[in-house]
ROKOL-434575 format. One record per residue: residue in three letters; x, y, z of N, C-alpha, C, O, CB in turn; residue number from 0. Coordinates in Angstrom, 1 decimal, decimal comma. Atoms other than C-alpha are relative to their C-alpha. Glycine has a CB too. Layout:
BEGIN
  residu     nc1     nc2     nc3    cac1    cac2    cac3     cc1     cc2     cc3     oc1     oc2     oc3    cbc1    cbc2    cbc3  num
     Ala       X       Y       Z       X       Y       Z       X       Y       Z       X       Y       Z       X       Y       Z  NUM
...
This chain:
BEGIN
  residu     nc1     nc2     nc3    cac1    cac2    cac3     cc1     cc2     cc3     oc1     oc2     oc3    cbc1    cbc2    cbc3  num
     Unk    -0,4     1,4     0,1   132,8   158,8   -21,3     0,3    -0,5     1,3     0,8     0,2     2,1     1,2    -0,1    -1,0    0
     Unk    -0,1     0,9    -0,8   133,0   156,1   -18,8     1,2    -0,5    -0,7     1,2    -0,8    -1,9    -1,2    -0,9     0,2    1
     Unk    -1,3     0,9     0,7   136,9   154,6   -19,1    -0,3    -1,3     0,8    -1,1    -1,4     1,7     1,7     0,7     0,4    2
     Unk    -0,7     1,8    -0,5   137,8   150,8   -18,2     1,2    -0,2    -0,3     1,8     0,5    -1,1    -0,6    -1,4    -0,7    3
     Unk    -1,3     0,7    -0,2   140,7   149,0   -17,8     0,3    -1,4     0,1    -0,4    -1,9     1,0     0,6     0,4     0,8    4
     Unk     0,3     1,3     0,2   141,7   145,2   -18,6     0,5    -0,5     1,6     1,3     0,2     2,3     0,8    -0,6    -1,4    5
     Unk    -0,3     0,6    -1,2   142,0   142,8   -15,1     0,1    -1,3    -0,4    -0,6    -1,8    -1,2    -0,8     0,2     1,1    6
     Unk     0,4     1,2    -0,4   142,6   139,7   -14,4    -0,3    -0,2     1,3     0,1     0,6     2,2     0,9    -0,9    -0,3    7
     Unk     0,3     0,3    -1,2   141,0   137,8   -11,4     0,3    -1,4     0,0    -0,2    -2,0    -0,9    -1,2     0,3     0,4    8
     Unk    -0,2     0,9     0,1   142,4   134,6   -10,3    -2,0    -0,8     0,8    -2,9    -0,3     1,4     1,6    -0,1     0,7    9
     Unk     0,8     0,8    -1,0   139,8   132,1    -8,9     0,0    -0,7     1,5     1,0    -0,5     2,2    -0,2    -0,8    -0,5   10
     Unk    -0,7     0,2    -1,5   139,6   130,7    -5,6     1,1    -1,2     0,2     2,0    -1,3     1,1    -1,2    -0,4     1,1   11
     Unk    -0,6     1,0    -0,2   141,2   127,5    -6,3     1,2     0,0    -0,5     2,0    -1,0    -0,5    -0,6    -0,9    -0,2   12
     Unk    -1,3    -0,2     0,7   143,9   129,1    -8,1     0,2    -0,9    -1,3     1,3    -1,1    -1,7     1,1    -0,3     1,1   13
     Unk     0,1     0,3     1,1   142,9   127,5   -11,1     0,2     0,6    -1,3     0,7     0,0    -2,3    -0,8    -0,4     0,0   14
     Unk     0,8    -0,4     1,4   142,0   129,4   -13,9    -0,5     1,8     0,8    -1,2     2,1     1,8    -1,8    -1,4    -0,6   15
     Unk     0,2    -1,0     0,2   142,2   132,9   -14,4    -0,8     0,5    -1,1    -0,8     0,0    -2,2     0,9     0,4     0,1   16
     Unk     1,2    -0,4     0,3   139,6   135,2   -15,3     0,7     1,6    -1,0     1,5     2,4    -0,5    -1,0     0,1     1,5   17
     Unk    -0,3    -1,3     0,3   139,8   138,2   -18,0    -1,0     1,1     0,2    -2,1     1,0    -0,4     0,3    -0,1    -1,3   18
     Unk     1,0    -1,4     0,1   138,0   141,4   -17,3     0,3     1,3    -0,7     1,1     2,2    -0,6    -0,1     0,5     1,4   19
     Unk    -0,5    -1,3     1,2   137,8   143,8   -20,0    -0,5     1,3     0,2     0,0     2,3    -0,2    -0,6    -0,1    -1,5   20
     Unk     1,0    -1,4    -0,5   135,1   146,1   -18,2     0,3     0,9     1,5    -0,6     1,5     2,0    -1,7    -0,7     0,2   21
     Unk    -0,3    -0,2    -0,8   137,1   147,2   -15,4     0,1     1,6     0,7     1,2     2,1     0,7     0,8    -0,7    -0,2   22
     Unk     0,1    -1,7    -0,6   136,3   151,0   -13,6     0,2     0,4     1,0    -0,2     0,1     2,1    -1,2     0,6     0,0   23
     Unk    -0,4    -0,9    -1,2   138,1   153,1   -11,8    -0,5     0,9     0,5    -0,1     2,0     0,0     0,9     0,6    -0,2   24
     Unk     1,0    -1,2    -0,4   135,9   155,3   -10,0     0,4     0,5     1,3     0,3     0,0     2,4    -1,6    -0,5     0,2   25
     Unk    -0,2    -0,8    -1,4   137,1   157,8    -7,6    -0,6     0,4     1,0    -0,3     0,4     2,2     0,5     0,8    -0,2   26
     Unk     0,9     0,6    -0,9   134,0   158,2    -6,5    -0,7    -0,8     0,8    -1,6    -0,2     1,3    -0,4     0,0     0,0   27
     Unk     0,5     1,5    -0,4   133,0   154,9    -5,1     0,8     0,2     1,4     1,9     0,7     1,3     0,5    -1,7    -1,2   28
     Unk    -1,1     0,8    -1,2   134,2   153,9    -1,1     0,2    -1,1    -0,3     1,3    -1,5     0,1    -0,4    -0,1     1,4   29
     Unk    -0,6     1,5    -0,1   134,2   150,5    -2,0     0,5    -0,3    -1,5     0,9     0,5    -2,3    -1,2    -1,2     0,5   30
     Unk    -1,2     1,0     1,0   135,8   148,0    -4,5    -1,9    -0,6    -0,4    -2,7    -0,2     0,4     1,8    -1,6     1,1   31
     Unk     1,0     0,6     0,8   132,6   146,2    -6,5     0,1    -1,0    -0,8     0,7    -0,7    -1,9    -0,4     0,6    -0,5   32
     Unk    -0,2     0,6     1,5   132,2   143,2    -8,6    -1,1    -0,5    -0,5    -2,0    -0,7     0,3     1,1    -1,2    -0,1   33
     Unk     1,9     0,6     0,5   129,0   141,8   -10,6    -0,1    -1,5     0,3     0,6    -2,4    -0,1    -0,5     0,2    -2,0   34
     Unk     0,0     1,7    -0,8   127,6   138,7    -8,8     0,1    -0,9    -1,2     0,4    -2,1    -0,9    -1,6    -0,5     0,9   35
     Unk     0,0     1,1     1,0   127,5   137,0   -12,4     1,4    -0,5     0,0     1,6    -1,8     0,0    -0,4     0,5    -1,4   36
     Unk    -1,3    -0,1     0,1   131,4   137,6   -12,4     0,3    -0,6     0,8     0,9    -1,6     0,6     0,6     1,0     0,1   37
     Unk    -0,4     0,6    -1,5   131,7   136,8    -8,5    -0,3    -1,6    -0,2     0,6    -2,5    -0,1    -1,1     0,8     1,4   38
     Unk     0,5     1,9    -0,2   129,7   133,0    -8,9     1,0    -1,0    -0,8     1,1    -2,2    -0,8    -1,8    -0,5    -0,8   39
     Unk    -1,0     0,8     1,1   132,3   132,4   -11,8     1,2    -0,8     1,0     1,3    -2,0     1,3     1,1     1,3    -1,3   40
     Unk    -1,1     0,5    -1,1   135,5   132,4    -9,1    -0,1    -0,9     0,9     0,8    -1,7     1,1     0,4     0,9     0,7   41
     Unk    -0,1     0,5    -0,5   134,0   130,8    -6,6     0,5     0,1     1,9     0,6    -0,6     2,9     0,5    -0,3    -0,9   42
     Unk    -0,5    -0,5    -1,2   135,2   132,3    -3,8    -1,1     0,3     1,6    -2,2     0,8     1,4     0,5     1,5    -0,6   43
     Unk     0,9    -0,2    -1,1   133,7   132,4     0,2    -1,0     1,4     0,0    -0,3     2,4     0,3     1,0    -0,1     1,2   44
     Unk     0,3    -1,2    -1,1   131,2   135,4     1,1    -0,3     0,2     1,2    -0,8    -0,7     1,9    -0,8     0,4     0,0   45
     Unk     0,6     0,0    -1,4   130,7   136,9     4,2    -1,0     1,1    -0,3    -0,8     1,9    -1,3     1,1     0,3     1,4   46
     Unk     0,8    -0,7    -0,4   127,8   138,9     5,2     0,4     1,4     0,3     0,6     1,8     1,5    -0,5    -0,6     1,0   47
     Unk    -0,1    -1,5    -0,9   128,4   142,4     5,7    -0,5     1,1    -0,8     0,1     1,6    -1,7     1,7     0,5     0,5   48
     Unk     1,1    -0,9     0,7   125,3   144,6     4,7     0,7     1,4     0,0     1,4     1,9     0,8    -1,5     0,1     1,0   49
     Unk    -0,6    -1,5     0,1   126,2   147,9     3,5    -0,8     0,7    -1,2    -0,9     0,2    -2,3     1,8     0,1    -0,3   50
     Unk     1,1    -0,7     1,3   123,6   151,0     1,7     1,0     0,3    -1,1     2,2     0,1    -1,1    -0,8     1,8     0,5   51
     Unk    -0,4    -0,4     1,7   124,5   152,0    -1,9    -1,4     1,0    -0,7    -2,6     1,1    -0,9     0,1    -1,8    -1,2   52
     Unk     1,1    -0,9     1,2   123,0   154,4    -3,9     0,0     0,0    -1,1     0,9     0,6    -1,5     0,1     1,2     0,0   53
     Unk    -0,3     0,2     1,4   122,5   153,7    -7,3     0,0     1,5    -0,4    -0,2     2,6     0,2    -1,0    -1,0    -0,9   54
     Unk     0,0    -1,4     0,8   122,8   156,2   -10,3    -1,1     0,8     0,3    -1,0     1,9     0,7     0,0    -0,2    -1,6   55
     Unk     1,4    -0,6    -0,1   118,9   156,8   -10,1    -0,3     0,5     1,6    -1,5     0,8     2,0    -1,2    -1,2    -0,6   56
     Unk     0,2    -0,8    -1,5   119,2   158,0    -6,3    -0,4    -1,0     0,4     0,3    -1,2     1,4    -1,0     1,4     0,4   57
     Unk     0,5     1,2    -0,8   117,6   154,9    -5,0     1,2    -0,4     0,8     2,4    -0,6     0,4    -0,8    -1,3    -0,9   58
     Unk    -1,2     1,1    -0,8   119,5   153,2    -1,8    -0,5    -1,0     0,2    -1,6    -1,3     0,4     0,7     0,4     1,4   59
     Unk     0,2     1,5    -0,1   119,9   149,8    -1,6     0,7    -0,9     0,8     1,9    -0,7     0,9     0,2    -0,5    -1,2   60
     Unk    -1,0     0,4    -1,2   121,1   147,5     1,1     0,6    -1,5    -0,6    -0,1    -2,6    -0,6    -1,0    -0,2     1,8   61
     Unk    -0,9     1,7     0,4   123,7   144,5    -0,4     0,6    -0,4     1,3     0,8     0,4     2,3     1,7     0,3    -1,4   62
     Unk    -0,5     0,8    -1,1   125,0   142,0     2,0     1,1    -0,7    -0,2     1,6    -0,8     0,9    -0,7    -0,8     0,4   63
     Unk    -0,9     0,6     0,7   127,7   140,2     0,2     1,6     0,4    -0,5     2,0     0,9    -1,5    -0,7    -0,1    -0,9   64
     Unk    -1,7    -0,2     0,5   131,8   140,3     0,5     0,9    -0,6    -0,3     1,2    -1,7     0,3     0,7     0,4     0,6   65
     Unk    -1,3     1,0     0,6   134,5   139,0    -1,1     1,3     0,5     0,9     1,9     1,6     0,8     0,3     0,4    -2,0   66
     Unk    -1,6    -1,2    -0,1   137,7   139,8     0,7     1,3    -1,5    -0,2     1,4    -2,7    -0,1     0,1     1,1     2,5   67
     Unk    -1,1     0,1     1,1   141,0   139,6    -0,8     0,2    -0,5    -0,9     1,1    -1,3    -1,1     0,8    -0,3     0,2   68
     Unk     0,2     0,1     1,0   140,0   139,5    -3,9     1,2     0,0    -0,8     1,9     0,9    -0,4    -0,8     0,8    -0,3   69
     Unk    -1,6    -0,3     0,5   143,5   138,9    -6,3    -0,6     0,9    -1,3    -1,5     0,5    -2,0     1,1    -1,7    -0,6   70
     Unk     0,1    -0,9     1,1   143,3   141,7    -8,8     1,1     0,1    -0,8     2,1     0,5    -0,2    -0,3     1,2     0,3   71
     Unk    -1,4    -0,3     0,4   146,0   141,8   -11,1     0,0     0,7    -1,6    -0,5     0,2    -2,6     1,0    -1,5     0,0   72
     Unk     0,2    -0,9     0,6   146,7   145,0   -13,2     1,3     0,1    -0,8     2,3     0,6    -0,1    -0,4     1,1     0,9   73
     Unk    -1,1     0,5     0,5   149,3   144,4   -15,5     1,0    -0,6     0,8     0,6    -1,7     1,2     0,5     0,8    -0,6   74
     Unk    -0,8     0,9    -0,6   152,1   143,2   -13,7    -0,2     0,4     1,7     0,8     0,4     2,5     1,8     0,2    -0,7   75
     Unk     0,1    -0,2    -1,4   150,7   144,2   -10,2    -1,2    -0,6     0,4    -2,2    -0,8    -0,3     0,0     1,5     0,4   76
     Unk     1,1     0,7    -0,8   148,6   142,6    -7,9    -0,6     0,2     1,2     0,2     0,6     2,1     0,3    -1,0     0,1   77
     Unk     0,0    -0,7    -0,8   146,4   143,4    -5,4    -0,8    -0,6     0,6    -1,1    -1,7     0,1     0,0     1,1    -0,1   78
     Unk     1,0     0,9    -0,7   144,0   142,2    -2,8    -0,6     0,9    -0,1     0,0     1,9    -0,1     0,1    -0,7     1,3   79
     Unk     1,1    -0,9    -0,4   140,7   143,8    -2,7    -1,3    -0,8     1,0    -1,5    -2,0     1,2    -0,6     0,7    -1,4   80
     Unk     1,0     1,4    -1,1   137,6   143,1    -0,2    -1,1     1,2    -1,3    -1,1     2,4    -1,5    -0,3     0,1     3,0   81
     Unk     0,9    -0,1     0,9   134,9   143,3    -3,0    -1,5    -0,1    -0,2    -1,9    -1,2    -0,7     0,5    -0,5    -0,6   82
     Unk     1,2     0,3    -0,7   131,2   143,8    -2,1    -0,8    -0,6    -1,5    -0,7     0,0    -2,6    -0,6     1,6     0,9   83
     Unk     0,4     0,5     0,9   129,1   141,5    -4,5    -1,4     0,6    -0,4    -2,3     0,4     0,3    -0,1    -1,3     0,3   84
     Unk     1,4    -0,6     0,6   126,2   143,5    -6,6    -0,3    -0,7    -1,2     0,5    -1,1    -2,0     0,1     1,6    -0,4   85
     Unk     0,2     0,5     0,9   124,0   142,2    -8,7    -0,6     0,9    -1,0    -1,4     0,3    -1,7    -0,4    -1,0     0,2   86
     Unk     0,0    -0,6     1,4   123,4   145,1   -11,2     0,3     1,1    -0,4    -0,4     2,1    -0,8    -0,9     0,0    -0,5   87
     Unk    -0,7    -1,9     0,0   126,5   147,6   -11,5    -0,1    -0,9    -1,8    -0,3    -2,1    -2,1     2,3     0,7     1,3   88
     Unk    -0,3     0,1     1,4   127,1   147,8   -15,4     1,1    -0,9    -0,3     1,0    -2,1    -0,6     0,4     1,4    -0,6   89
     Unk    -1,1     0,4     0,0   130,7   147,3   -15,4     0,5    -1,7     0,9     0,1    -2,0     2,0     0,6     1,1     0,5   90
     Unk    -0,2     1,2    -0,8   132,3   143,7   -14,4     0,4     0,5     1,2    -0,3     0,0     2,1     1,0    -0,9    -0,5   91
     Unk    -0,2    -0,4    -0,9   133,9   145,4   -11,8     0,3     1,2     0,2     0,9     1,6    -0,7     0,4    -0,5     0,4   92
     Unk    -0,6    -0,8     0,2   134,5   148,5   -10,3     1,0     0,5     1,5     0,6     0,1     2,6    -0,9     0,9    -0,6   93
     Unk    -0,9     0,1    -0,9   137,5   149,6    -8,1     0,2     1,3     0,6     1,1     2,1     0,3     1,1    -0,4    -0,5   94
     Unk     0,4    -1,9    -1,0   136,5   153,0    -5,7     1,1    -0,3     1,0     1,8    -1,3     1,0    -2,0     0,3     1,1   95
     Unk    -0,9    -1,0    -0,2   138,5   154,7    -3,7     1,2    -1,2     1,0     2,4    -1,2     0,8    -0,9     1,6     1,0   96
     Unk    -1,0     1,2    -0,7   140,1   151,3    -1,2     1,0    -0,1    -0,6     2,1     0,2     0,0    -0,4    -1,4     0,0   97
     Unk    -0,5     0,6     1,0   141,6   150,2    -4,4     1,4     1,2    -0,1     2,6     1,1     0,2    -1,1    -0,3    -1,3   98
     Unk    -1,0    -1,2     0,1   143,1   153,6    -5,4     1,0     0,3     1,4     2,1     0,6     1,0    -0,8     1,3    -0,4   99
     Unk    -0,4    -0,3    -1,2   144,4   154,2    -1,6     1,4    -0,7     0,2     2,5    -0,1     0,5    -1,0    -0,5     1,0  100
     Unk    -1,1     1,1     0,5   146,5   150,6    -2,1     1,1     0,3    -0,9     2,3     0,4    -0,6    -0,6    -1,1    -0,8  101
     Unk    -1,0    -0,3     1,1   147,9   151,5    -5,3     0,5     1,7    -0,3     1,3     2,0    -1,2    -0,8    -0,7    -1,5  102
     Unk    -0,3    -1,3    -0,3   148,3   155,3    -4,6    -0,1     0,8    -1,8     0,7     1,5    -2,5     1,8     0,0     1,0  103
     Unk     0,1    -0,5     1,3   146,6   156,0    -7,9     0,3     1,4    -0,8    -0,3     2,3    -0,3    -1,0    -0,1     0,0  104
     Unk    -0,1    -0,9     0,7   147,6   158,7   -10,4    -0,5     0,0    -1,4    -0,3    -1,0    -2,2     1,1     0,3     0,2  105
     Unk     0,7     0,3     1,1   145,7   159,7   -13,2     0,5     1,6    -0,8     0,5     2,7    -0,5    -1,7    -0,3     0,4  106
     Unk    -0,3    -1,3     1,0   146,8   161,9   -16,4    -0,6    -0,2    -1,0    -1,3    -1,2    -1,3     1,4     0,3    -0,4  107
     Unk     1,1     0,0     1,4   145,2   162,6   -19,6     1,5     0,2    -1,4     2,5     0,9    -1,7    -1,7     1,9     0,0  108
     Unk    -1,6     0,6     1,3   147,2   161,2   -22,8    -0,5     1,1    -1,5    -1,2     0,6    -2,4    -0,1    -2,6    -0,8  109
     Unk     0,9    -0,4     1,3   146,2   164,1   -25,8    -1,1     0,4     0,4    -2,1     0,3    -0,3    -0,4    -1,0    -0,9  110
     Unk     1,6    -0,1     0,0   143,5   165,2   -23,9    -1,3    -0,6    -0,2    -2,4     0,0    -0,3    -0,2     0,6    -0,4  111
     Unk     1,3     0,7     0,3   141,5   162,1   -24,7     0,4    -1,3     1,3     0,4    -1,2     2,5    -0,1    -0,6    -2,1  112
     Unk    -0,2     0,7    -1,0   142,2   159,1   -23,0     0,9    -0,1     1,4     2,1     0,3     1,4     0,2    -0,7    -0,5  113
     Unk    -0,2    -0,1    -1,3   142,8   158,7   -19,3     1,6    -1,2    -0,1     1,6    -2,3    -0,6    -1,7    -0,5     0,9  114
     Unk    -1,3     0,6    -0,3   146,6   157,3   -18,5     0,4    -0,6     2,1     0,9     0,2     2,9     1,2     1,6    -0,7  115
     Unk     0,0     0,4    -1,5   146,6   155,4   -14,6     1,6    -0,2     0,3     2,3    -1,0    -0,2    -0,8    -1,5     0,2  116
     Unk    -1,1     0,9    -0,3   149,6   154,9   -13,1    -0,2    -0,5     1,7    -0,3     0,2     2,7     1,6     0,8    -0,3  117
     Unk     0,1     0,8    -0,8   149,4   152,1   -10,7     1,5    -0,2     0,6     2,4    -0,5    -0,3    -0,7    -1,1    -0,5  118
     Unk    -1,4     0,3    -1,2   152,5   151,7    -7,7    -0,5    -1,4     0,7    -1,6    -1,6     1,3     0,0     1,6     1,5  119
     Unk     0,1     1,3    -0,5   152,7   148,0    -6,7     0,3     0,5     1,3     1,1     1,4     1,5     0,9    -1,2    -0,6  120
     Unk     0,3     0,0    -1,4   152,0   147,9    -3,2     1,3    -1,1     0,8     2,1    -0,7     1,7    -1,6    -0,6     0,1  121
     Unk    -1,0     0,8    -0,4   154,3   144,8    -2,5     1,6     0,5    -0,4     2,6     0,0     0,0    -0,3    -1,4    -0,4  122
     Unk    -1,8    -0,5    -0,2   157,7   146,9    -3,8     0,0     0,9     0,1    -0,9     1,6    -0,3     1,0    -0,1    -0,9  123
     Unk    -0,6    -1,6     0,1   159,3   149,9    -3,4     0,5     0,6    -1,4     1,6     0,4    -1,9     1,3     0,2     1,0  124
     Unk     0,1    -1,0     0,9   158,5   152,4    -6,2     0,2    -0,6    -1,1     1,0    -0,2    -1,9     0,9     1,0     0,2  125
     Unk     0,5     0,6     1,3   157,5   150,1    -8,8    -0,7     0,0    -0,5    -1,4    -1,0    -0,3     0,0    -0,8    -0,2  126
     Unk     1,1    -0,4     0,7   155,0   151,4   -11,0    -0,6    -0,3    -1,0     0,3    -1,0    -1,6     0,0     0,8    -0,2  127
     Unk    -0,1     0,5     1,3   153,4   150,6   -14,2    -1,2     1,1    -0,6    -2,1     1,5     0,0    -0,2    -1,7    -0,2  128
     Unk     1,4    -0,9     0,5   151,1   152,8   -16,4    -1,2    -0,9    -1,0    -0,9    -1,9    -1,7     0,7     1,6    -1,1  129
     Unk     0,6     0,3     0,7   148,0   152,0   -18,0    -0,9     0,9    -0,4    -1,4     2,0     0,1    -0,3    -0,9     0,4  130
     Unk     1,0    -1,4     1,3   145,9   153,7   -21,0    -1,1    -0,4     0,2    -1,2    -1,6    -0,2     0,1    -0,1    -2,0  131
     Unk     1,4     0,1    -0,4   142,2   153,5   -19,8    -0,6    -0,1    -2,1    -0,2     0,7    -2,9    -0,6     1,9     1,2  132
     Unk     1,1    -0,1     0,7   139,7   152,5   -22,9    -1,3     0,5    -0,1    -1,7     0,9     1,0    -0,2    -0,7    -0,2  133
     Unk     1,4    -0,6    -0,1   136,3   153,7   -23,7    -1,0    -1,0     0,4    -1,0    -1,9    -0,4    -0,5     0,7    -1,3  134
     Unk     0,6     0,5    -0,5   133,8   152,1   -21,6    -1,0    -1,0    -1,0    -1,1    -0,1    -1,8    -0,4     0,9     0,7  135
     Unk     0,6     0,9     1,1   131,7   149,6   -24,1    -1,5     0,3     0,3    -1,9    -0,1     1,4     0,4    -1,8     0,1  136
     Unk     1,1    -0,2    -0,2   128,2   150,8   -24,6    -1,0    -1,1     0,6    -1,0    -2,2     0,3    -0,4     0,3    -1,2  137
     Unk     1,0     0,9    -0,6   125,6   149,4   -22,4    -0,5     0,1     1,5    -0,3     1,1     2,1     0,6    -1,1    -0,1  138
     Unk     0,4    -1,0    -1,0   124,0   149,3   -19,4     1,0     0,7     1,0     2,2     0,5     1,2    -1,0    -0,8     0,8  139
     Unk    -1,0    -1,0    -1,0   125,3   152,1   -16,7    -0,3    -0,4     1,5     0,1     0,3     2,4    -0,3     1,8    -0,1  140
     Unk     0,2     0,5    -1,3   123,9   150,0   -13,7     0,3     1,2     1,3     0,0     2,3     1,5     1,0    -1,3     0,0  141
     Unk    -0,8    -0,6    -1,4   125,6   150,9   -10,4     0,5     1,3     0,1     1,1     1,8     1,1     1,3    -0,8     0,4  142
C-alpha cells in the first residue's frame, strides 16, 4: 500500500485554501513535488530550475518548474516547502525527504496496519502533532 495524508495549501493571494486528500510521504524522494494541475489552481510564481527525475518505469526526465515556499499545512503545522511542478506524479502531492528534514519526521505503525506520522512544528519548541496515514485511493501510480 501507498499511504496519504490530508493537506491544506494556501494560494498565493492568500485567498482560498486548498484541500489535499492525496498527500505522500515518501522517504524516498529528495524533493517536495506537486501535480501541475494542483500547482495552476494556487497560482503561485515559478522559477526555472531544471532538475532529472526518474519515474517508476526507470525512464529520466528533465522538469524545470519550482514553487518555493510553498505553505503546507499539516494539521495544526505549517510549513514552507520549495516544490518542483510535475505534470504526471499520481498523488496531488508528494513530500520527500526536504519536507521530512523540516519537520524531523517520525513514523510508527498503529496495529501493524496503518502508518502513524508524527510531525514537530518547525516554528516551536517541541510541539508535535500526530497523524494516521490513509490508504492511498486507487489509481494512477505516476511519479
Amino acid at each position: 500500500h501507498l499511504w496519504s495524508i490530508n493537506a491544506f495549501i494556501t494560494d498565493y493571494c492568500e485567498r482560498q485554501e486548498f484541500q489535499l486528500t492525496d498527500v505522500v510521504i515518501d522517504d524516498g524522494s529528495g524533493i517536495c513535488a506537486i501535480r501541475e494541475d494542483i500547482a495552476e489552481k494556487l497560482n503561485f510564481p515559478y522559477e526555472h530550475a531544471p532538475i532529472l527525475c526518474q519515474q517508476f518505469d526507470g525512464a529520466v526526465v528533465e522538469h524545470g518548474d519550482l514553487i518555493r515556499n510553498l505553505p503546507v499545512t499539516i494539521g495544526s503545522v505549517r510549513v514552507y516547502v520549495q516544490a518542483y511542478v510535475l505534470p504526471s506524479i499520481g498523488p496531488e502531492m508528494i513530500l520527500g525527504g526536504p519536507f521530512e528534514a523540516v519537520v524531523r519526521l517520525g513514523k510508527e505503525t498503529m496495529d501493524g496496519a496503518r502508518p502513524v506520522y508524527q510531525i514537530r512544528d518547525p516554528a516551536s519548541r517541541g510541539v508535535s502533532i500526530e497523524i494516521i496515514g490513509h490508504v492511498r485511493k486507487a489509481g494512477k501510480q505516476g511519479f
